[in-house]
N, C-alpha and C positions, 0 to 999 in steps of 0.2 A: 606389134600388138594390134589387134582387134576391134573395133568399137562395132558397138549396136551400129552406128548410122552408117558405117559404109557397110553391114550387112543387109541382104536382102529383107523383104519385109516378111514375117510369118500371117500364112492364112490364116492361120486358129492359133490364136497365142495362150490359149487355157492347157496347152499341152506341151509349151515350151521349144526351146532350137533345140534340144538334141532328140526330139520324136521331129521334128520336121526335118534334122539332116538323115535320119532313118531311113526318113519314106522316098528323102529324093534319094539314097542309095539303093534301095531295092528298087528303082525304077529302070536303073545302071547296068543291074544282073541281067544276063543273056538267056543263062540257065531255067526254062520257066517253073519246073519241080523246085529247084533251086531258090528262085522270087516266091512262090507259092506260098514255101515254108515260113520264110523270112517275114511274108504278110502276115500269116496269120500269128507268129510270134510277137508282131508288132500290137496284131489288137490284144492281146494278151497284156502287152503291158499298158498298151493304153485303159484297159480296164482297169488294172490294178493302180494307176493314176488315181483314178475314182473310183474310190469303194464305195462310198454311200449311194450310187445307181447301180449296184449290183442285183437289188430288186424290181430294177426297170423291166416292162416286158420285153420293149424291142431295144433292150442297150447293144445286142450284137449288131444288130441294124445300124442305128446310131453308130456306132466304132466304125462299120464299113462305110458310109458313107462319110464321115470325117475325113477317114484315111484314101479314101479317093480324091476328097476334096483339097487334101494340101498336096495330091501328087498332080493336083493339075487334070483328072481325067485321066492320065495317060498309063497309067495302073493296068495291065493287063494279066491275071493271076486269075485262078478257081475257087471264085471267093463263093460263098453261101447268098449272097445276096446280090443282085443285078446291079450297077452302079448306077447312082442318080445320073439326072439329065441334065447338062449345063444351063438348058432353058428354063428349066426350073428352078435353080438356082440363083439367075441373074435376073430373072423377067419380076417384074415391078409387081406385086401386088393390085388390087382393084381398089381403089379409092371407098371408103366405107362412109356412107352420106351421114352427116352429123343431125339427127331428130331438130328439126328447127320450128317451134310454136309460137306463137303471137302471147306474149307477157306482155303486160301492163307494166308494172312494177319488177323487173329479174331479182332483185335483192331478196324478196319473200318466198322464190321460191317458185314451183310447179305444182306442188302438192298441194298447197294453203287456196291455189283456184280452183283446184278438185273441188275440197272442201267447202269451197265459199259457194260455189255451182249449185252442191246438194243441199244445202240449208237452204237457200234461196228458195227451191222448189217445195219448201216445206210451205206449208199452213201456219197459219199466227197462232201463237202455242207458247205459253210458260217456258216449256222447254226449246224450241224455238229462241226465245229471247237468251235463255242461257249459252246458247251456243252462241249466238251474235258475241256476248261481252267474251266467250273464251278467246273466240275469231280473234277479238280487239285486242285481247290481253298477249295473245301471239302475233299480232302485228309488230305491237310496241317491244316486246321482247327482241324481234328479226330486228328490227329496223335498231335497237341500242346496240347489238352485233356489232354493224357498220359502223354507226355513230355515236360514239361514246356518251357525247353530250347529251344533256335532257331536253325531255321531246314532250308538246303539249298533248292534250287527249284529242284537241279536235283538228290537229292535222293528220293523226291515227285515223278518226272518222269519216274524215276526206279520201284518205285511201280505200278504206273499206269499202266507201259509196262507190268508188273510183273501179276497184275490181270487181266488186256484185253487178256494177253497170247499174247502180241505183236501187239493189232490191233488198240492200240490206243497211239499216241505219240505227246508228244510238241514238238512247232516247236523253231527253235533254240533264236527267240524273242520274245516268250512269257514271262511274267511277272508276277510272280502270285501276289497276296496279301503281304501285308509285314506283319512280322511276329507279331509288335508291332499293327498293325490295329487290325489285327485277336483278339491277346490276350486282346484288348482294348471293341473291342466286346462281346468277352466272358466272361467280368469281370463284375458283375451285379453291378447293377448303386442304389445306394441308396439315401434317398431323407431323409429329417431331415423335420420332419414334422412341421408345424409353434406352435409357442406358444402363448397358448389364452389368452387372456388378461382377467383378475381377476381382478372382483370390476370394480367401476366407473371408466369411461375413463375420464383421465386427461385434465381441458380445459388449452390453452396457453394462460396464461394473456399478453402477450406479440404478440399474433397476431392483426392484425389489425380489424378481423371482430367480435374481442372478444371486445363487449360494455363496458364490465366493465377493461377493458383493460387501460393501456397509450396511448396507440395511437389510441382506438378506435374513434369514432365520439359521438359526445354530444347528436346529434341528434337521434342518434339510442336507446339512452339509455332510458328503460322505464319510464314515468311520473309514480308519484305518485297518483293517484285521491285525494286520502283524505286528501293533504297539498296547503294550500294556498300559493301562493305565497306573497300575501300580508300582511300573518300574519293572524294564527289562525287556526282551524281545522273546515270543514264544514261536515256535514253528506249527506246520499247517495238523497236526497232532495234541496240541496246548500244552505243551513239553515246554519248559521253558530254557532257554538255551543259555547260555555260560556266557 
């Protein structure tokens, strides 16, 4: 018997061991017409592995450099497409520099010191002040995020001063949001979806518009055609039958 761990490792394991014992057998053939064929039957099935890339542009592309890549490079066949380059394959990427800014506060955010920036340069202004208490009302929102626990107004205000660098300040009766609002807001609201009724819906013998009810109306209730009242059974003719 066989186990995985004393087999070799697969390059590309999305394609399984018997496409990878495939490709190291067509590496084997001497016959180049012979390998040629066998290649290109190969990506054949390696497409049909994956159907849902059959709308790729360059999926034959893709297929052929796969199937180079688990034969090692040493693939020599008349394929459609030139084989990748090992150097490109194994050579490390360029390190990509991570954006690094001077925050005050990281918890609030990068956007909220945009913001804080452009008010700042406003003019003192009604509407000015309103933006100041939203600023503050989205402090205290960021900051219960983190910290569950309730948070006073004027350490909110400490911050604000803190990232305006002093150009923006509550005025001594302002009132921000309560803390229980905020956290009531933040707390996603889930809904119990209804439950469907299974099987025939139940009639109320007991309503009044139910005819075969107690307390329905006599009148409502359907005649029989086919019973006389007088005694006897008549047919769909008013013949009356024996």
């Amino acid at each position: 018997m066989e186990y995985n761990t004393t087999r070799p490792n697969m390059i590309i394991s999305e394609y399984g061991r018997n496409i990878q014992k495939m490709a190291e057998y067509i590496i084997q053939i001497e016959d180049r017409d012979r390998r040629t064929r066998m290649a290109h039957a190969l990506i054949n099935i390696m497409g049909i592995m994956h159907p849902d890339s059959r709308d790729t542009v360059d999926l034959k592309h893709k297929l052929w450099d796969h199937l180079y890549i688990m034969c090692d490079f040493k693939l020599d066949v008349d394929a459609a497409f030139p084989p990748p380059s090992p150097a490109e394959l194994y050579t490390r990427p360029d390190r990509i520099e991570y954006p690094q800014e001077d925050i005050a506060l990281r918890p609030y955010g990068k956007l909220i010191h945009k913001i804080i920036k452009e008010v700042s340069l406003m003019e003192d202004s009604p509407e000015r002040e309103v933006l100041i208490k939203n600023i503050a009302n989205h402090l205290k929102k960021s900051y219960l995020n983190w910290n569950r626990d309730s948070v006073n107004d004027e350490l909110i205000a400490e911050h604000l001063e803190l990232l305006s660098r002093g150009k923006l300040k509550l005025s001594g009766d302002t009132r921000l949001s309560h803390t229980n609002e905020i956290l009531g807001r933040n707390r996603p609201v889930t809904t119990r979806p209804k439950k469907l009724q299974i099987g025939r819906p139940q009639n109320n013998t007991n309503s009044p518009n139910n005819p075969n009810s107690a307390n329905g109306n006599a009148s409502n209730r359907p005649q029989n055609s086919g019973t006389n009242t007088q005694g006897g059974r008549k047919d769909f003719r008013g013949r009356k039958r024996p």
